[in-house]
N, C-alpha and C positions, 0 to 999 in steps of 0.2 A: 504494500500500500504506500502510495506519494504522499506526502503532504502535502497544502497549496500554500506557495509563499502568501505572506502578510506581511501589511504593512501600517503602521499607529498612525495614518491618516488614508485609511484605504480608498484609491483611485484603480490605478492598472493591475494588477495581479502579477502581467509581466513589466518590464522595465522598458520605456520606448524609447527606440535608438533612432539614430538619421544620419545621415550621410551629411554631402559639402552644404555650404552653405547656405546657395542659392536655391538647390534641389531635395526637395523631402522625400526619402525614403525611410519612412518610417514606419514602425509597427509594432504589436506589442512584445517584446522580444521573451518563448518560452523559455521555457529551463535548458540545459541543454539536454535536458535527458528527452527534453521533447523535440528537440532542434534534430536531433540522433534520428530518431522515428521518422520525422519529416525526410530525411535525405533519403532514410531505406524506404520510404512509400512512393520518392519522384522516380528513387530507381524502378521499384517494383511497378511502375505504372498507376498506381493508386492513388485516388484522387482525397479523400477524406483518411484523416485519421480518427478513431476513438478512445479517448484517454478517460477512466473514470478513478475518482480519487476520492476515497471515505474518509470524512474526518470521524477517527473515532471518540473525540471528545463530544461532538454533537450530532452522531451518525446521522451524517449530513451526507447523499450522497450528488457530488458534482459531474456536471459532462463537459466539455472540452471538445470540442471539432475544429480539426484545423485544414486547413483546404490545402491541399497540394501545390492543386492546380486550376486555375481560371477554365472553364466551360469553354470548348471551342470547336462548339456544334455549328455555329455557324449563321445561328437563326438573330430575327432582329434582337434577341434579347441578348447577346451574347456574352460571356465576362472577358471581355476582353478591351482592357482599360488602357489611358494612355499614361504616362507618370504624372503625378501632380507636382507644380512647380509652387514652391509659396517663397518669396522673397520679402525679404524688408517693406518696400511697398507696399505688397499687396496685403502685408500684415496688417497695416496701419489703417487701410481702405475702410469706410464703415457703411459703403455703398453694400447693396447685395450682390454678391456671390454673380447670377447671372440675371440677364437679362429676360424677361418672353421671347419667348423664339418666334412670335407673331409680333407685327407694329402696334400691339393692344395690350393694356395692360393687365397682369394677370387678376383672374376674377377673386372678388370678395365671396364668403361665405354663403351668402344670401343670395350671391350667384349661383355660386356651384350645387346649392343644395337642391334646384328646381331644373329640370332639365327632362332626359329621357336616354333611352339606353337604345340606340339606332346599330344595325347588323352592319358588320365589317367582315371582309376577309383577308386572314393575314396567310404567309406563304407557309407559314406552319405551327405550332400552339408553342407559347411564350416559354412553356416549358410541360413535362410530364413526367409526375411522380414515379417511383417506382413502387406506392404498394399499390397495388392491384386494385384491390376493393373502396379507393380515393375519386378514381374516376366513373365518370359518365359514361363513358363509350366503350366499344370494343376495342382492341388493337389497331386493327384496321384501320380505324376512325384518323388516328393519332399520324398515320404513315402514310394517306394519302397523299400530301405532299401542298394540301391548304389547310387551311383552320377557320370555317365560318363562328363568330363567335360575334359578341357586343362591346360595343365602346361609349362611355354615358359621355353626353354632351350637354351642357346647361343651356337653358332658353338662349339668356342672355348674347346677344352678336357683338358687343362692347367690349369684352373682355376674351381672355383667355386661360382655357384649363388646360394646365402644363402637360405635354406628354411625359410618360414614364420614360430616365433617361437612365440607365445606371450609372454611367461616367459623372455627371452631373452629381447624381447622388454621391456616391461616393467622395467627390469634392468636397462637397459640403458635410460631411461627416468626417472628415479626414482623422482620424486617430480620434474618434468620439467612441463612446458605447452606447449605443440603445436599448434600452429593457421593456418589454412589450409581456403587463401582467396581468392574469384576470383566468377566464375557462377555456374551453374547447375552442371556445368561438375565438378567442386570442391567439390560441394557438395557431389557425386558420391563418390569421393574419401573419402572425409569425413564421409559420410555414413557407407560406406564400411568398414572404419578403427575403427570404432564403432564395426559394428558386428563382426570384429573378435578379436578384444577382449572384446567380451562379452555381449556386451550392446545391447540388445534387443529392448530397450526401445524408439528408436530415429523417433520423425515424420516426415513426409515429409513436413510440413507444416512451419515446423522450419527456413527451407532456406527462405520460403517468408515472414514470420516477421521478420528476421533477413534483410530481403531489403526494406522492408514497414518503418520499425522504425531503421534502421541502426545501429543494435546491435549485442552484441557477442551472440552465440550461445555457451553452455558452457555445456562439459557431463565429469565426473569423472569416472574413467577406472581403472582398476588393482586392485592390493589387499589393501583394508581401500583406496578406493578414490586417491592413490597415483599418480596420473597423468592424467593433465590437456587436453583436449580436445576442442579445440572451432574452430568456425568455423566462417566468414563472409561472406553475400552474398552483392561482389561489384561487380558486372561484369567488369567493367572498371578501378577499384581498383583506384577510385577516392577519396579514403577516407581510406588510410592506415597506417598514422600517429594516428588516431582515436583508429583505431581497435588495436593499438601497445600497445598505450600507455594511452590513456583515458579510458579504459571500466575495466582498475584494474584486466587486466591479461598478463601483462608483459609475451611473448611469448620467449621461448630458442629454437623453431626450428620455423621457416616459411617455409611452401608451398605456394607457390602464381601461379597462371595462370589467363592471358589476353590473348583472340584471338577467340571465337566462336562470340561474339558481337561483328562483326568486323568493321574494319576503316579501312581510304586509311594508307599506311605506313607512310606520313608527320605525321598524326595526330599519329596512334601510336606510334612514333617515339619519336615525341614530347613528349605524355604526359608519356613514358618510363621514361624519364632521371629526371621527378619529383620524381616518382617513385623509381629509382633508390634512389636518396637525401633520402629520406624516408628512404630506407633499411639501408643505410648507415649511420644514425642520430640512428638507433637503434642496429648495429650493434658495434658504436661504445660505447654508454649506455650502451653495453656487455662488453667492454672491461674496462669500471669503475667499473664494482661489477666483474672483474677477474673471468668471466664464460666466457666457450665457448658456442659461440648460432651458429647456423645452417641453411642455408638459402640453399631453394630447390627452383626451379624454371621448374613448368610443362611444357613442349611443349603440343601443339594442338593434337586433334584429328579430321579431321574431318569425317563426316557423309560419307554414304553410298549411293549414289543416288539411289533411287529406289529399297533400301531394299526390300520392301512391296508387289513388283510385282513378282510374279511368275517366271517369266521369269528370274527376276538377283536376286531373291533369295539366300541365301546362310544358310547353316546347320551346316558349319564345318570353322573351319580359311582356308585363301587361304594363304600360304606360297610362298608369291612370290609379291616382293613389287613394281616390274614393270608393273605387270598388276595392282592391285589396284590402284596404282598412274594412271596408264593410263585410268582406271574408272573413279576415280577419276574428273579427266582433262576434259574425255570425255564432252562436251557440253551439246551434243544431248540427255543425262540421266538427264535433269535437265528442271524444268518446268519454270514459272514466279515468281513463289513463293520462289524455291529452289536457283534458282538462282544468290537470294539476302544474301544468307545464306554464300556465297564466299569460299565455300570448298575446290576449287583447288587453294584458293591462304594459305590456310594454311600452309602449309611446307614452303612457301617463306618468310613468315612472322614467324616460328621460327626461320628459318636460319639468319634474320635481329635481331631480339629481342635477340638471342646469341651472337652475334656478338657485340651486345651495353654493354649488359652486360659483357661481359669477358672483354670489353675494358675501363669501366667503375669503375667496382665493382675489378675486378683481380690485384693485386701488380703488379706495372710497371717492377720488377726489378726478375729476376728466384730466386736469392740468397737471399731474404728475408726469414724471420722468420714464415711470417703468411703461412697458409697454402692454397694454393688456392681453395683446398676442402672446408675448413671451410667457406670461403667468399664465392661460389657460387659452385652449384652442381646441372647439369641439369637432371633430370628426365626424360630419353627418354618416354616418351608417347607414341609418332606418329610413331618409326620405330615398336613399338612390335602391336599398335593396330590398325596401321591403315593395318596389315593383319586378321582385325578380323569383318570383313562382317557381320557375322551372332552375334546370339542374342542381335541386336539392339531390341528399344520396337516398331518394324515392326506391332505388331497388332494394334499399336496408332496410325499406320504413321507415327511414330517418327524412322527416320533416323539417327538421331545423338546419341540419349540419349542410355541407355543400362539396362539389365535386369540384378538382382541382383538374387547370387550372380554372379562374372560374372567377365570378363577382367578386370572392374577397381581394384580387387584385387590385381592385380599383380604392382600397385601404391606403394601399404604397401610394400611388397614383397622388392621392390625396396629402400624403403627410410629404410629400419631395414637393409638392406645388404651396403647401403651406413654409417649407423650411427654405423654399426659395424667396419667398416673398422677406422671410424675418429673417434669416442668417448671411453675416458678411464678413466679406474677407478679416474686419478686424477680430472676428469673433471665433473665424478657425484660429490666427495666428496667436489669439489669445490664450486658446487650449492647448496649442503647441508651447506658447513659452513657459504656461503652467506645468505640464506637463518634464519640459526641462530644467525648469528648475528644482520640482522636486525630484528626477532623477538624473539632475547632473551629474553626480559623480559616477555613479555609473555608466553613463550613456560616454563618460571620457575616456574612461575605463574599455568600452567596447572598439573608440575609435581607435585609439594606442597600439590596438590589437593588429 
């Protein structure tokens, strides 16, 4: 059994190095016992590694994936990154990161939330898991050699909603971690943001030791391992100070989602505003190492009644959020079982859980300094997917969950086109010089080498 290094102000886990001075190649640098593993897996052809490590003080158990190798299928999603350069300059820049790639600028919240999900065909699917029973289709399906599928576009013709770029992404995350906590439906998300940048390698089986033993789930993304990835499975996100700040991967962006395991609203009301304290104890741990961190907050999705039946089947999104809700509501679409599942109280319950938050987490005052982007930013979910009926995993019976690749895509989609608009060059260059100066002497230590 390893043990995982610590450290009395826990950020990286590994120590981040970089090259000259003009050009960052940086990443979190493993042990070498895992540096070892890494060179017998490029020999061996092996794209993921799995490294699990118990702590036995707190039979904690941890996961570790470390990527080989960048994806180089070929397809538009591809991992195949160019090097990021970050100089003096552009350190200093407090402009954003990049521009819209249309002459419009990119849409508001209230944009993106109203729109409709319009068919596209791409030359082949963004990506495709390998366990089996994830997807919708046959083999076949996958190997034709197009991919009919949906792409949501908001009303709005003023603005614009940023394509999915990996490159871009990873810019803007450059040597960050993200921690994406919450159920199954998180996981999705999570999952998701794996395969499309890159990472082939992620199991399904990772969410339930990650709830078994109450550990981070941890997969390295982008060019040389440059950004952090982990996941937690709390459903009730009764254990968020833990995943912050204990498992030795200090997070600069949170995704978090509560509401498929559902309760009466006293109770999640209540256990919100602990919650909240939480966010806020490490939001403000941000504001002592003078990084900007990032906090997303998912709304619900819920389930589909009676996907599975022929009769209310569905093949294509329904564009029309009056009738699904009214499905939705519907009773009479719901058995003993289903019933307990509380679907039609979803939407009520993010309209209350936004409402704590914004009043909570949000600067009392309009003319302050902080940005209320940066403190809290909701992730409409429920208005783009609860018009998307179909490819739920209906051949499981499963109503709620979804086939990959699939809707929960358009998650990433969303949190790169928000972290475009609030993150800038001064705000990577800032987490890199944080970053070096708490592991200066090592990082001088590596160059000597």
């Amino acid at each position: 059994m390893t043990q995982q290094a610590t450290t009395s102000n826990p950020d990286m886990a590994r120590s981040p190095t970089h090259g000259g001075s003009n050009t960052a190649h940086a990443y979190y640098r493993p042990k070498i016992f895992f540096m070892i593993i890494i060179m017998l897996s490029i020999v061996s052809n092996t794209r993921v590694i799995r490294h699990l490590s118990l702590h036995s003080n707190s039979k904690t158990l941890q996961y570790y994936r470390l990527m080989a190798r960048g994806n180089k299928s070929g397809s538009m999603y591809s991992n195949e990154y160019a090097t990021v350069s970050v100089n003096e300059k552009t350190k200093r820049s407090s402009t954003p990161v990049f521009a819209s790639s249309a002459d419009l600028p990119l849409c508001s919240r209230d944009d993106i939330r109203v729109g409709s999900w319009q068919p596209v065909t791409l030359k082949s699917p963004p990506y495709v898991p390998r366990t089996v029973h994830l997807r919708c289709y046959p083999e076949d399906v996958y190997q034709q050699g197009f991919w009919n599928t949906y792409d949501w576009q908001p009303s709005s013709t003023d603005c614009s909603f940023a394509s999915w770029d990996p490159d871009q992404f990873c810019r803007l995350l450059y040597r960050a971690t993200i921690l994406v906590i919450g159920d199954s439906l998180s996981w999705e998300h999570y999952r998701s943001l794996n395969h499309l940048l890159g990472n082939r390698g992620v199991h399904q089986s990772d969410q339930h030791q990650s709830k078994k033993f109450q550990g981070n789930v941890v997969y390295y993304v982008c060019p040389q391992h440059q950004t952090r990835l982990v996941f937690r499975r709390d459903d009730l996100l009764t254990n968020v100070s833990q995943a912050i700040f204990n498992e030795g991967t200090f997070p600069h962006v949170i995704v978090m989602n509560r509401g498929a395991h559902y309760k009466n609203d006293t109770v999640l009301l209540t256990d919100l505003r602990e919650i909240i304290r939480e966010i806020q104890a490490w939001q403000e741990e941000c504001s002592l190492r003078s990084i900007k961190c990032h906090f997303f907050w998912r709304t619900s999705v819920p389930g589909h009644p009676q996907c599975n039946h022929s009769a209310t089947s569905f093949s294509a999104p329904v564009n029309d959020i009056e009738k699904m809700e009214a499905m939705i509501a519907d009773l009479s679409l719901y058995n003993n079982r289903t019933l307990e599942y509380h679907w039609f109280d979803y939407q009520h319950q993010n309209l209350l859980v936004e409402e704590l938050l914004q009043h909570e987490l949000l600067p009392p005052k309009p003319d302050t300094i902080i940005s209320n982007e940066n403190v809290l930013q909701i992730l409409d979910a429920y208005y783009l997917n609860v018009l998307r009926p179909d490819e739920h995993r209906a051949h499981q019976g499963d109503c709620l969950h979804n086939c990959y690749p699939g809707k929960m895509d358009v998650y990433s989609r969303m949190l790169f086109h928000y972290l475009l608009q609030q993150r800038s060059q001064k705000d990577i260059g800032d987490l890199i010089a944080w970053q070096d100066k708490l592991f200066g002497n090592e990082t001088r230590r590596h160059r000597s080498k």
